[in-house]
C-alpha positions in Angstrom: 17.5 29.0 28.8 14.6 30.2 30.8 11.3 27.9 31.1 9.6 29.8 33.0 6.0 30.1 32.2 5.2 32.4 29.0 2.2 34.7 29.4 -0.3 33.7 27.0 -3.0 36.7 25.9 -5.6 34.5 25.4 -9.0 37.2 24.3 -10.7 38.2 26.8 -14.5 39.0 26.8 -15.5 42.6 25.4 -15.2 45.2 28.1 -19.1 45.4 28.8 -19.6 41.9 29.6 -19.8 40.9 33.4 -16.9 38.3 34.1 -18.8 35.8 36.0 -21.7 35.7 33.3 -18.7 35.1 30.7 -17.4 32.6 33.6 -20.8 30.8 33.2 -21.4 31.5 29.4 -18.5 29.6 28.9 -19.4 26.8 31.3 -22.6 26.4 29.5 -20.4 25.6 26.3 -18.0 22.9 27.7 -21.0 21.4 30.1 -22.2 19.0 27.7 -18.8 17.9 26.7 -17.8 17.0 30.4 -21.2 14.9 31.0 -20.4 12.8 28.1 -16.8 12.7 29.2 -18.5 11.6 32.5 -20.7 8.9 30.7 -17.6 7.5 28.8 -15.6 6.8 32.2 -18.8 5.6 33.6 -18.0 8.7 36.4 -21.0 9.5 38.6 -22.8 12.9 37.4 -24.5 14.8 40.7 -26.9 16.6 38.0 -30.5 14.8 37.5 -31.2 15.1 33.9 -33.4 17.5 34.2 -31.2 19.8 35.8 -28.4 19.0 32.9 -29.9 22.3 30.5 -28.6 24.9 32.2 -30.2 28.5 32.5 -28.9 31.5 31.3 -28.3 32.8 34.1 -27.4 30.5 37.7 -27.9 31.5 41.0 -24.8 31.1 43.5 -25.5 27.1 44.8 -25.8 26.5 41.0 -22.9 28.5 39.6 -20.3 27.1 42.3 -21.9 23.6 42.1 -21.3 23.2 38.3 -17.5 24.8 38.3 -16.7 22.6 41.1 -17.6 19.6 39.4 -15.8 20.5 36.7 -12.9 21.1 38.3 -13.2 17.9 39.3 -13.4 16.2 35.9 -10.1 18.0 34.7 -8.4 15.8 37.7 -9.8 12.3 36.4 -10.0 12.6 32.3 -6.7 12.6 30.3 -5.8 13.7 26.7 -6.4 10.4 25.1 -9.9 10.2 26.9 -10.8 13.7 26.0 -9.5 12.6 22.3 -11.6 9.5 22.0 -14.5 11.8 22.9 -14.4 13.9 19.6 -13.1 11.7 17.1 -15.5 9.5 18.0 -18.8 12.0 18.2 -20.4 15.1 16.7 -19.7 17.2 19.4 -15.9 17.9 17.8 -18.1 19.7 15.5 -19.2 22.6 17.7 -16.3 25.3 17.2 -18.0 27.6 19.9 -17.4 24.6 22.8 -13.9 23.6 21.3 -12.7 27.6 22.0 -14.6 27.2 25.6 -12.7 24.2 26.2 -9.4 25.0 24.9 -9.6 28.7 27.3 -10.7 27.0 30.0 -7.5 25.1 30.0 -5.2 28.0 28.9 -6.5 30.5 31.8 -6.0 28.0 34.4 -2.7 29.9 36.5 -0.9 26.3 37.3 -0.9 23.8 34.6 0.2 20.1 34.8 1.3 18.1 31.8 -1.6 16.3 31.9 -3.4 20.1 31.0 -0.6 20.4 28.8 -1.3 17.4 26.6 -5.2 18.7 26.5 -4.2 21.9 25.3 -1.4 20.5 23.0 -4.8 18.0 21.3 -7.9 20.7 21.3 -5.2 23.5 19.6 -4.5 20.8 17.0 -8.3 19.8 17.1 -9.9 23.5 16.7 -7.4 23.8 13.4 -8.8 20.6 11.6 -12.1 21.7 12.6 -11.5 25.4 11.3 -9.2 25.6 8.5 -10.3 26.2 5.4 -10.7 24.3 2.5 -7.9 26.5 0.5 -4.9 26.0 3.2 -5.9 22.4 4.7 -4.1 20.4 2.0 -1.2 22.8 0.7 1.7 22.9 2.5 1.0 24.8 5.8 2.8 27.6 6.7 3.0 29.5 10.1 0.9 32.3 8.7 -2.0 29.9 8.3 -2.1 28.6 11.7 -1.9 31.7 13.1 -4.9 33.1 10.7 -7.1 29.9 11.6 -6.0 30.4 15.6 -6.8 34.2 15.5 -10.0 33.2 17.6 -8.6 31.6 20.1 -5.3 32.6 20.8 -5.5 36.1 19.1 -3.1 38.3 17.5 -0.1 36.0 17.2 3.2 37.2 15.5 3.6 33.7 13.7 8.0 34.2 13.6 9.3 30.8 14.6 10.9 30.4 18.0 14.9 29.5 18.0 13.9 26.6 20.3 11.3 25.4 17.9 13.6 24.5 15.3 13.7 21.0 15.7 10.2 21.1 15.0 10.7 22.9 11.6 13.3 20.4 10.8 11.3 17.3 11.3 8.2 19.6 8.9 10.7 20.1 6.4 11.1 15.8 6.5 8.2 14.7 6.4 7.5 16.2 2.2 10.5 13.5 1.2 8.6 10.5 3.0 7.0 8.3 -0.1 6.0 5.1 2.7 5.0 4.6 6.0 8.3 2.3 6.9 10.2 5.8 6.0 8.5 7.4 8.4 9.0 5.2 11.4 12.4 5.3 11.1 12.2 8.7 12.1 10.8 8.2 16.1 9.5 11.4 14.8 6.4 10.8 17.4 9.1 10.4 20.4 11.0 13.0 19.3 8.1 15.6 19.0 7.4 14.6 22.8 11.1 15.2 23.7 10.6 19.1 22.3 7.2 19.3 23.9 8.3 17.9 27.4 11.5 19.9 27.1 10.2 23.6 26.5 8.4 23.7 30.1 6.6 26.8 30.4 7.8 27.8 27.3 5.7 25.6 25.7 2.6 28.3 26.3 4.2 31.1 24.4 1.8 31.7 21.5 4.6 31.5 18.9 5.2 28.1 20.6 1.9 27.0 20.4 1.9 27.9 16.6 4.3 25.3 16.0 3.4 22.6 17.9 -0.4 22.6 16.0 1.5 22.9 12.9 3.9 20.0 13.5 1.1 17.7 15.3 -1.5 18.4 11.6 1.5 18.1 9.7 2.0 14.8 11.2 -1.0 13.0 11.7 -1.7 14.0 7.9 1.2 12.5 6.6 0.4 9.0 9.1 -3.1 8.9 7.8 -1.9 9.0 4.5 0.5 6.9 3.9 -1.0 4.4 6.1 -4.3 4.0 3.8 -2.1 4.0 1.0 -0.6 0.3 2.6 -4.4 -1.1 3.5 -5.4 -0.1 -0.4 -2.2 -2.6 -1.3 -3.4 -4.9 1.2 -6.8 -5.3 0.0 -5.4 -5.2 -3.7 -3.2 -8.0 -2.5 -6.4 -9.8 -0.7 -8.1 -9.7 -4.4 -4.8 -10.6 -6.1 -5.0 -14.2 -4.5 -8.6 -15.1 -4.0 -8.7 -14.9 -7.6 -5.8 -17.3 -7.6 -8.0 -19.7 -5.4 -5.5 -18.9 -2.4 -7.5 -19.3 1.0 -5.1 -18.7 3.4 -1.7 -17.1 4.1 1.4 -17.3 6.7 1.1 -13.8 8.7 3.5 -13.9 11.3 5.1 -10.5 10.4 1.9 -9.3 11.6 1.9 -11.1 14.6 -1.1 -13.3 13.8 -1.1 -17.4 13.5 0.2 -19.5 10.2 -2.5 -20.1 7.9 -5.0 -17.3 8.3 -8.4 -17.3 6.0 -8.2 -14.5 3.6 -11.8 -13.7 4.8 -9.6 -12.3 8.3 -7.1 -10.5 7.2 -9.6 -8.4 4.6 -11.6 -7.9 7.4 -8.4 -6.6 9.5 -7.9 -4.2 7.1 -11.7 -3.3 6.5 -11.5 -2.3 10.1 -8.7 -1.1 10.8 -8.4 1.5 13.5 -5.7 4.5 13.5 -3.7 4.5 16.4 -4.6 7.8 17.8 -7.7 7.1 19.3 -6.5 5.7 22.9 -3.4 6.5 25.5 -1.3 6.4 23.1 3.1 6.9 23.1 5.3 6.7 20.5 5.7 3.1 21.2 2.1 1.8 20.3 1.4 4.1 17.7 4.7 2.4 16.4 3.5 -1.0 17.1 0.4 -0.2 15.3 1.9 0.8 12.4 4.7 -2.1 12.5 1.6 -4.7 12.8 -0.1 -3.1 9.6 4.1 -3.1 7.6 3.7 -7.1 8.3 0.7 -7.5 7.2 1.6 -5.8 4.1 4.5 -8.0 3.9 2.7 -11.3 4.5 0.4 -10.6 1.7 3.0 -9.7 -1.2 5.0 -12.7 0.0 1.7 -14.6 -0.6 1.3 -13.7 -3.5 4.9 -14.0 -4.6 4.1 -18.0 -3.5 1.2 -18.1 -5.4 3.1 -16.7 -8.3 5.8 -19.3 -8.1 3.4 -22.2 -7.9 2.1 -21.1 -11.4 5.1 -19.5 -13.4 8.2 -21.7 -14.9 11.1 -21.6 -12.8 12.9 -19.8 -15.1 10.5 -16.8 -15.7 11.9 -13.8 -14.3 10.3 -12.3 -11.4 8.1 -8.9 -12.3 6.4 -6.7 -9.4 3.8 -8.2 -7.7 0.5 -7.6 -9.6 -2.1 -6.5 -7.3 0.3 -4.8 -5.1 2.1 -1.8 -6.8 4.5 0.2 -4.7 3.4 3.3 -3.5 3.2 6.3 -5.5 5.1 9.4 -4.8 2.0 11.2 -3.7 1.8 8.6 -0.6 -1.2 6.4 -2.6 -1.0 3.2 -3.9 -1.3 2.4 -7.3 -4.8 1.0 -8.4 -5.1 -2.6 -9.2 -4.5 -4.4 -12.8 -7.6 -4.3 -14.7 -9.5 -7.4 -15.0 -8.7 -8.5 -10.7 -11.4 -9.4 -8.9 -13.7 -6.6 -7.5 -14.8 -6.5 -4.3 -17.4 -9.6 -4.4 -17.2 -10.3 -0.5 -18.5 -6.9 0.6 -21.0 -7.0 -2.3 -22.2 -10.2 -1.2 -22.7 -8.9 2.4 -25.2 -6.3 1.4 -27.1 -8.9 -0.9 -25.7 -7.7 -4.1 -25.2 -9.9 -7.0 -22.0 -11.7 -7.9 -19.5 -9.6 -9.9 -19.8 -9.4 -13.7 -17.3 -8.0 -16.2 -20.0 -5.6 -17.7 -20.4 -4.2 -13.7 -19.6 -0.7 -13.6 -16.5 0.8 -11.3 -19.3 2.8 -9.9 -21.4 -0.3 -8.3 -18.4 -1.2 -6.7 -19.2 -1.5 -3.1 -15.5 -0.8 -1.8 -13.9 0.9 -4.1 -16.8 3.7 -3.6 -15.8 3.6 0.0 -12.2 4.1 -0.8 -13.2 7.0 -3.2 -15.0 8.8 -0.6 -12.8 8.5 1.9 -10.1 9.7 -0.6 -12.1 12.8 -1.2 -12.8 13.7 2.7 -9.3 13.5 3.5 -8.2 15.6 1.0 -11.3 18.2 1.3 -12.5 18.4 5.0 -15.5 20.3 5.7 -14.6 23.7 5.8 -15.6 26.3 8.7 -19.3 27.0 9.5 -20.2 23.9 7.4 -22.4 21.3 8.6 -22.9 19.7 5.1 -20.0 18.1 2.5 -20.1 17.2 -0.7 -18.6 14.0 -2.4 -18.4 13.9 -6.3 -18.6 10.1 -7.3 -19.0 8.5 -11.2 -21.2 12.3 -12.1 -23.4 12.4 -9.1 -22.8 15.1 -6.4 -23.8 13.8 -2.8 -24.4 15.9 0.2 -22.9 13.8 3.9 -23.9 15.8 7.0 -20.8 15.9 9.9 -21.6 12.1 11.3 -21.7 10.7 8.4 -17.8 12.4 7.3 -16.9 11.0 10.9 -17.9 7.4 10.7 -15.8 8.0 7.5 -12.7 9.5 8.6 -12.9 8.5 12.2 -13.6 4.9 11.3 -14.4 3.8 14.9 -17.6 3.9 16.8 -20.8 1.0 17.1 -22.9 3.0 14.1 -19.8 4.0 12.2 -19.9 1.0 10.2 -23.7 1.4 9.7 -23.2 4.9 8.5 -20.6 3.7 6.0 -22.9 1.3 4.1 -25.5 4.2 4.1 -23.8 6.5 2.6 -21.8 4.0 -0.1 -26.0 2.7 -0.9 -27.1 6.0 -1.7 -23.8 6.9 -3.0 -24.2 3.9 -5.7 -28.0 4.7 -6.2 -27.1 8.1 -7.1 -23.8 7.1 -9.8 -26.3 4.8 -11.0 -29.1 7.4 -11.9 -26.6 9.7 -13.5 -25.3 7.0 -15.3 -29.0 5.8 -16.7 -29.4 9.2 -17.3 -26.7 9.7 -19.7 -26.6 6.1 -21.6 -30.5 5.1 -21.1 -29.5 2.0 -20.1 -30.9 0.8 -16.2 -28.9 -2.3 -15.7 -27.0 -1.0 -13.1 -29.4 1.4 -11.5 -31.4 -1.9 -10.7 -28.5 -3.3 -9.5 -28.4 -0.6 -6.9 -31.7 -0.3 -6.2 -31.4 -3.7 -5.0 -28.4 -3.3 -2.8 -30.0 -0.1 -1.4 -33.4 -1.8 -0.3 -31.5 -4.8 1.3 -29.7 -1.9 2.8 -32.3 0.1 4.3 -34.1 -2.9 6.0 -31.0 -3.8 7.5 -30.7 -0.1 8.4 -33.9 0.0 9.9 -33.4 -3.0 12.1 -30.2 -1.1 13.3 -32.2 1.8 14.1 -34.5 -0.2 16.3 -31.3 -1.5 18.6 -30.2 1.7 18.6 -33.4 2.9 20.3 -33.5 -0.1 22.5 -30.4 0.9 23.7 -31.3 4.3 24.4 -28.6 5.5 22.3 -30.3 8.5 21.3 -27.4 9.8 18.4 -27.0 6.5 16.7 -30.6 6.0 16.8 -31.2 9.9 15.2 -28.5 9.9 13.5 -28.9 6.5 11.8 -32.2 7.5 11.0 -31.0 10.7 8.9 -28.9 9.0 7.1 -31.8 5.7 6.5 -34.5 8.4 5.3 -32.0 9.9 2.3 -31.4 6.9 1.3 -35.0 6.4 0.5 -35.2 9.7 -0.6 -32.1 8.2 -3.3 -34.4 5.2 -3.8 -38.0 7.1 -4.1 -35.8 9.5 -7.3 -34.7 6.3 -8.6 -37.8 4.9 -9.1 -39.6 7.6 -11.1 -37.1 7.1 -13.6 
């Protein structure tokens, strides 16, 4: 089998346009991206800040100075450093730079694999940023990617490749997976590398590239899934025994100490990180997703304890309340009524103790979990800097940060973000639900969590400034002022 390098038509500029402005015009696009790439891995930047917006239209010093330089940056940042760049920020938002970028890379006439694994993550990157709402959560098909790619790669007969079947193979497996143990079984990761590694130049024929952004979406859907699906059971699980009065639990499956506080491993799963963000191989995204399995584990066999401590010996043994098995849709079953509600992350933003009048709506975590839900399942679509989230009546609008602190779940004002967005989420259930019964008790409720909220917000603004972390500080204070737009509606009811 030939592996020769494929030649790739990427489009080309119209006719008309000069080929070093385009050279430059697309420069312009990916410039900012490599300076924060450059910030990031703390590499030096030969550009004073005021010489870092560039004109329209360079002299010669200029134009060679800035293609040099970045030259020079494709040497020293890899895939998973370009990655951690745009999951973590707002400038995976840009579709015109994401294009830039990924041509830059495609037109270069010798490619290594490190260029290889760039390409292999923007391709993927440009389709979650670009599909639209109506294909993102059905089951893709090569025609779609190929629609969505048109842009970038142009006029692409979407036909799979014979060598490519392995690919389609693994696609066709990953509808039967119901857990995330299933999947791991699979080394579907490793073997997705082996294909990839294995096509050599053939791995730039368009039809290729079709099915490796396919595969790689495909994928990481079905990961992020299934894995929130086992931290839902885990916090169920967390709930299921500190209403039991347990305080502490044996998690060696997870690799953690005997006798671990609750408080810790709720926190662990509060936090948790998906695996994608850094260098990572099969093997640690693996180990990730092992350490998360024993967690899950260590929890349903605490439980099981407590249950024995409390039940006659010879009752039979029933599933595990608090933790039901995973549904076939890759979700996990919601808890018994009556568990406890989330009482520690209420208590953290100030709110009251949990009551059994307190609506599902003023529940701190399960709102979180609701609106994460709902921006996995509807991204925002092309052109789109604004998504909505439907909660308890009331229709919210999150601008592109705020779905990234959500979906990304990484990042020093992600968390801060978060409890914006779940205050004013709750203020707004709240006035919807005065609204329709006339009765205020929970909207006061809210109210209060939302002012605790925004002073704490306020003070994270401040840092944010001091730190001359100019997004978090802007972006934070977005997200502070509607809010107290929520608040100011709230209070002329």
């Amino acid at each position: 089998m030939n592996k020769t390098t494929t030649t790739l038509n990427v489009p080309r500029p119209a006719r008309m346009e000069n080929p070093r402005l385009a050279q430059w015009k697309e420069a312009r696009e990916v410039f900012p991206i490599y300076v924060a790439l450059a910030k990031q891995q703390e590499i030096d930047i030969p550009f004073a800040q005021a010489q870092r917006n560039l004109p329209e239209k360079p002299d010669t010093d200029l134009f060679t100075q800035i293609h040099e330089w970045l030259d020079a940056m494709d040497q020293k940042v890899m895939a998973h450093q370009l990655r951690h760049l745009l999951q973590m920020t707002t400038l995976n938002a840009s579709e015109n730079s994401l294009r830039a970028l990924i041509r830059r890379h495609l037109r270069k006439p010798k490619k290594s694999n490190p260029d290889r694994d760039k390409i292999d993550f923007l391709l993927v990157q440009y389709f979650a940023l670009c599909a639209p709402v109506k294909i993102y959560h059905k089951q893709i098909e090569p025609e779609d990617v190929a629609q969505v790619m048109q842009p970038v790669l142009g006029d692409v007969d979407p036909a799979p490749l014979d060598w490519c079947a392995p690919l389609e193979k693994m696609i066709m497996a990953l509808r039967g997976f119901r857990s995330l143990r299933e999947i791991l079984k699979t080394n579907f990761i490793e073997e997705g590398r082996k294909v990839k590694e294995g096509a050599g130049g053939m791995f730039y024929d368009p039809a290729a590239l079709l099915a490796f952004i396919r595969f790689n979406f495909l994928l990481r859907r079905t990961l992020i899934e299934l894995m929130h699906a086992d931290l839902i059971a885990i916090r169920a699980g967390v709930d299921h025994l500190q209403s039991a009065g347990v305080r502490t639990i044996d998690c060696h499956h997870a690799g953690l100490l005997g006798g671990e506080p609750l408080g810790r491993i709720r926190k662990i799963a509060d936090e948790w990180k998906q695996p994608f963000q850094r260098d990572y191989t099969e093997r640690t995204v693996s180990q990730a997703f092992e350490n998360l399995l024993g967690l899950r584990r260590d929890v349903e066999q605490g439980i099981q304890k407590a249950s024995a401590g409390f039940a006659p010996k010879d009752s039979p043994r029933g599933p595990v309340e608090g933790l039901q098995p995973t549904s076939p849709a890759g979700k996990a079953s919601s808890a018994p009524e009556g568990t406890n509600s989330k009482a520690k992350a209420k208590e953290a933003l100030g709110a009251p103790p949990a009551e059994s009048e307190l609506s599902v709506a003023l529940d701190f975590e399960n709102c979180m979990e609701q609106i994460w839900e709902q921006l996995i399942a509807t991204p925002p679509s092309r052109g789109r800097s604004m998504t909505t989230v439907k909660i308890s009546g009331a229709r919210i609008l999150l601008s592109s940060w705020e779905v990234t602190a959500f979906v990304s779940e990484d990042g020093p004002s992600a968390e801060d973000l978060r409890r914006a967005v779940v205050a004013r989420v709750l203020v707004a259930a709240a006035i919807e639900s005065a609204k329709e019964t006339g009765n205020a008790t929970s909207l006061d409720r809210a109210m209060n969590v939302a002012r605790a909220e925004v002073t704490r917000l306020q003070e994270r603004v401040d840092v944010a400034k001091q730190a001359k972390d100019t997004e978090a500080a802007v972006n934070l204070g977005i997200s502070t002022k509607r809010l107290l737009s929520t608040l100011d509606e709230a209070e002329k009811l």
